[in-house]
C-alpha positions in Angstrom: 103.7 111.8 135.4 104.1 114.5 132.3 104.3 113.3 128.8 107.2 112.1 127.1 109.9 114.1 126.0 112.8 113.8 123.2 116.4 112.7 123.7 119.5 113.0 121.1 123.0 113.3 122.0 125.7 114.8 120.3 128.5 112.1 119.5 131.9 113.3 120.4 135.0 111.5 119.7 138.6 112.7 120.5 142.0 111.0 119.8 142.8 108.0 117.2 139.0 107.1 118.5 137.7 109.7 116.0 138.9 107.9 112.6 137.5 104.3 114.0 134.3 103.1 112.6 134.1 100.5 115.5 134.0 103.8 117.8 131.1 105.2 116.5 129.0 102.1 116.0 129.4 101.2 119.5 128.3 104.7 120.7 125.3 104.3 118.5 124.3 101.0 119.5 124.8 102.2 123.4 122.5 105.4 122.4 119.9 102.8 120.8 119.1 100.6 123.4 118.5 103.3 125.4 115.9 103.9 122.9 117.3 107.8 122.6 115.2 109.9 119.0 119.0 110.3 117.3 122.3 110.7 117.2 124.3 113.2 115.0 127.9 112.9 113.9 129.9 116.4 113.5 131.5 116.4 110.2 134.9 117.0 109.6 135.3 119.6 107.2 133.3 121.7 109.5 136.2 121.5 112.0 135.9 118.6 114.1 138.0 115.4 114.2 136.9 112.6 112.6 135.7 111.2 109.6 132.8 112.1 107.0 130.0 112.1 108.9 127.6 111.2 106.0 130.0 108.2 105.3 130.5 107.6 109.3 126.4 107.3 109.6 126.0 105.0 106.7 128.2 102.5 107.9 126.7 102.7 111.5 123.4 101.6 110.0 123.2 98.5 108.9 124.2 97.5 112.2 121.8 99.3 114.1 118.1 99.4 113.6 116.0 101.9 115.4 118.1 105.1 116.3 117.2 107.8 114.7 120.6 109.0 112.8 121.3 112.5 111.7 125.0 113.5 110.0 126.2 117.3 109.9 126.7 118.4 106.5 128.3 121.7 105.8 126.3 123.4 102.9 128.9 125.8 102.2 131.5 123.4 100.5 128.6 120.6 99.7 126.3 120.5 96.4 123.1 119.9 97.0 122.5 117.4 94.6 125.2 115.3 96.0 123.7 115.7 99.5 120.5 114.7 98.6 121.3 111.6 96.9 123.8 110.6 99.9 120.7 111.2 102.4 118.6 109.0 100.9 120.8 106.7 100.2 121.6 106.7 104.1 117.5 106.6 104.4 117.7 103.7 102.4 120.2 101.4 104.2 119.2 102.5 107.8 115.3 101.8 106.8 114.2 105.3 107.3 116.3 106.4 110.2 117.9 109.3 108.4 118.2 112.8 109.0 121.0 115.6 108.0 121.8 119.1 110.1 122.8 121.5 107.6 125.5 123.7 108.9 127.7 126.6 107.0 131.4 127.1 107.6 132.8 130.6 106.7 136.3 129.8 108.1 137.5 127.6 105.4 134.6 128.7 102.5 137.3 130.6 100.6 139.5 127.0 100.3 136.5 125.9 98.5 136.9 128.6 96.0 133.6 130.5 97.4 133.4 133.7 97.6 134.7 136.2 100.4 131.2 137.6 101.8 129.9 134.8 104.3 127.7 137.0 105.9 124.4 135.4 104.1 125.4 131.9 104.6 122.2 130.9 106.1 120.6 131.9 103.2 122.2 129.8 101.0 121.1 127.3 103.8 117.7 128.1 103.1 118.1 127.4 99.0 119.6 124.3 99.9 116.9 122.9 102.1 114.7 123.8 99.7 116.6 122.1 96.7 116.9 119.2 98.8 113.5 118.4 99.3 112.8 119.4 95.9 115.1 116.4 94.4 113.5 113.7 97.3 110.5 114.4 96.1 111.3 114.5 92.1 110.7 110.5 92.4 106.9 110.0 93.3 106.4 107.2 95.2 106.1 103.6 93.3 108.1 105.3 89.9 110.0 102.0 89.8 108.3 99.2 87.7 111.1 96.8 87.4 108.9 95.2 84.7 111.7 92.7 83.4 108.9 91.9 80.6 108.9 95.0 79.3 112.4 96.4 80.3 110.8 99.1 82.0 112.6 100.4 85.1 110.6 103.4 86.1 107.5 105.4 85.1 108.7 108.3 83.9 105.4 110.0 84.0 106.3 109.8 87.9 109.9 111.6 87.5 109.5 115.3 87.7 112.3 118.0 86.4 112.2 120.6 90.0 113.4 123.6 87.4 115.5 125.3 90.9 116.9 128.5 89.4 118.3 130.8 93.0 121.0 132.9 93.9 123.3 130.0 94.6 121.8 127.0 92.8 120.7 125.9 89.5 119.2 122.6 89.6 116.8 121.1 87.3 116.8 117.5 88.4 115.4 115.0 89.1 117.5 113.1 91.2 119.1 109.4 90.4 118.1 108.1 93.5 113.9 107.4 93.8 112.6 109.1 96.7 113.8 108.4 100.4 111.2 106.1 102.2 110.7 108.8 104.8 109.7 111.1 102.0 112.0 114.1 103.6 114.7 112.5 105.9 114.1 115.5 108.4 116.3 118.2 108.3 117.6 120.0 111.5 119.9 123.3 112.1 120.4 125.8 114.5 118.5 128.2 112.2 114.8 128.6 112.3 112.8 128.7 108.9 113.6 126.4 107.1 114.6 123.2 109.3 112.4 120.8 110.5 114.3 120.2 114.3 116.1 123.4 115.4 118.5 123.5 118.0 118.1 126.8 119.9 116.8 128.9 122.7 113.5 130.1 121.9 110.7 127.4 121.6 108.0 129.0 119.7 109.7 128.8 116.6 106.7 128.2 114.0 106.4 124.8 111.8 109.3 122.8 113.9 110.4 120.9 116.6 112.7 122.5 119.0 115.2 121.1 120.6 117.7 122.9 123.4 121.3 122.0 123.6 122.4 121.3 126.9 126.0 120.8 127.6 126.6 118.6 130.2 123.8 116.3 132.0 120.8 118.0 133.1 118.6 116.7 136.1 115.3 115.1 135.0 113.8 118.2 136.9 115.3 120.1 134.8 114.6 118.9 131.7 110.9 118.7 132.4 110.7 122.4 133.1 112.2 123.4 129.8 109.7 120.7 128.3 106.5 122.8 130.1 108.1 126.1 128.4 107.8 124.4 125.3 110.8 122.5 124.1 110.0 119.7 122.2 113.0 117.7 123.3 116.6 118.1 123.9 120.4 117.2 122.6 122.7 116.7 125.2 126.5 117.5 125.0 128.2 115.2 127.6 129.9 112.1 127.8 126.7 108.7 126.3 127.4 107.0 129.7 126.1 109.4 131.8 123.4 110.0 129.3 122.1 106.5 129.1 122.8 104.7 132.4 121.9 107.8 134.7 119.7 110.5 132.9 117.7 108.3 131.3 116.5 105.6 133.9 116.1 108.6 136.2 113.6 110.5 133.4 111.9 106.9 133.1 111.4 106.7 136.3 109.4 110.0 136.4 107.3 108.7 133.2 109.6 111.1 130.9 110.9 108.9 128.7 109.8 105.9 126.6 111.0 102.5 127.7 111.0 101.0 123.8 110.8 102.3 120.5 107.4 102.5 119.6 108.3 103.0 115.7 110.6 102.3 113.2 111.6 105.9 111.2 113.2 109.3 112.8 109.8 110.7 111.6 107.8 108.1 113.7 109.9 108.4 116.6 109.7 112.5 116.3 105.9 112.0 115.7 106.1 114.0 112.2 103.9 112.5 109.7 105.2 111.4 106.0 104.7 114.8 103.9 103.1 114.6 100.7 105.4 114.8 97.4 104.8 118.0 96.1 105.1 117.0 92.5 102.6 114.3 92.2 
């Protein structure tokens, strides 16, 4: 018996399938009751077929309820204002199941009217993390009053100005949307330093949680010796069926894998605690 290990898959779609709502919702749901961390959703302006995949995880949530789920969002045509009001938002309607994988797209940056030089792109990645969790945490928590007696909606002692000034961003804030309940929907990319989940190779990144991608499905075996190098969990690139009605029960049967959620945010299921707003 070794101790549990994390599970996301990466939700493909190919074909008309790829612009259906009903698609992905059922993928979701077939990930959730086999209890799986997250999903995430590939996002078309970063090349792939389909829909928005901030959009595309919003309306998988209200009909889901524990699954961890985390859109792609591609920082290099995307504001991050705008991204950090559409993540909570989607932390909002999925009742803290949100999370976001920044990417950066140099390919088709210069249809954006950006500039030519993509070669710091993960840098800007960086600033936009950063910005980001600035703006979730520019409304402390319990700033709404809703005091119809008074007609006071917020408290705005509790709203704080984040005053961003970077290379690529000038944000002073706050943000119009009160702060996610998660705090900081988790933020994942394939880059270390700044993400809290990144998919890579080497698992002693400091200050996050690894995970591997594994295309195709892995033995159990497998998987538990890339857990005792240090992985923290794994996202697996291969068709959800083979995922859930093979890998899995095989994984449970070793003691690998939970058999039920045991909480009710990404956070909880990732074991990361709540973080502290930085403003209050």
């Amino acid at each position: 018996m070794g101790s549990p290990l994390h599970l996301a898959v990466a939700l493909r779609a190919t074909g008309d399938e790829a612009f259906t709502a009903k698609h992905w919702v059922e993928l979701a749901r077939e990930a959730e009751e086999a209890a799986l961390d997250f999903v995430t959703f590939d996002d078309s302006l970063g090349g792939e077929p389909g829909l928005d995949a901030v959009l595309t995880a919003a309306r998988v949530a209200p009909l889901t309820s524990r699954i961890g789920l985390v859109p792609t969002a591609v920082v290099t045509h995307t504001e991050p204002f705008h991204l950090s009001k559409a993540i909570a938002t989607l932390d909002y309607v999925s009742k803290g199941r949100a999370g976001v994988q920044l990417t950066t797209d140099s390919l088709h940056g210069k249809h954006f009217g950006r500039r030519e030089n993509f070669d710091d792109l993960w840098e800007e990645a960086a600033d936009h993390a950063e910005v980001l969790r600035r703006l979730w945490d520019s409304w402390e928590d319990g700033a709404e009053i809703r005091d119809v007696t008074t007609g006071r909606f917020i408290d705005r002692e509790k709203l704080h100005h984040i005053d961003f000034e970077g290379r690529w961003f000038s944000v002073r804030g706050p943000s119009i949307t009160p702060r996610p309940p998660q705090g900081h929907p988790p933020i994942a990319a394939t880059e270390p330093g700044f993400a809290d989940i990144v998919f890579g190779d080497d698992p002693s990144v400091p200050g996050a949680l690894v995970f591997r991608d594994v295309t195709g499905v892995p033995e159990a075996g497998q998987l538990r010796e890339w857990q005792e190098q240090g992985f923290a969990g794994f996202r697996i690139h291969a068709d959800l069926h083979e995922v859930t009605r093979g890998l899995v029960p095989e994984l449970r049967g070793k003691g690998l894998f939970r058999t039920e959620y045991e909480h009710t945010t990404l956070r909880g299921h990732l074991g990361l605690a709540k973080p502290a707003n930085q403003y209050a």
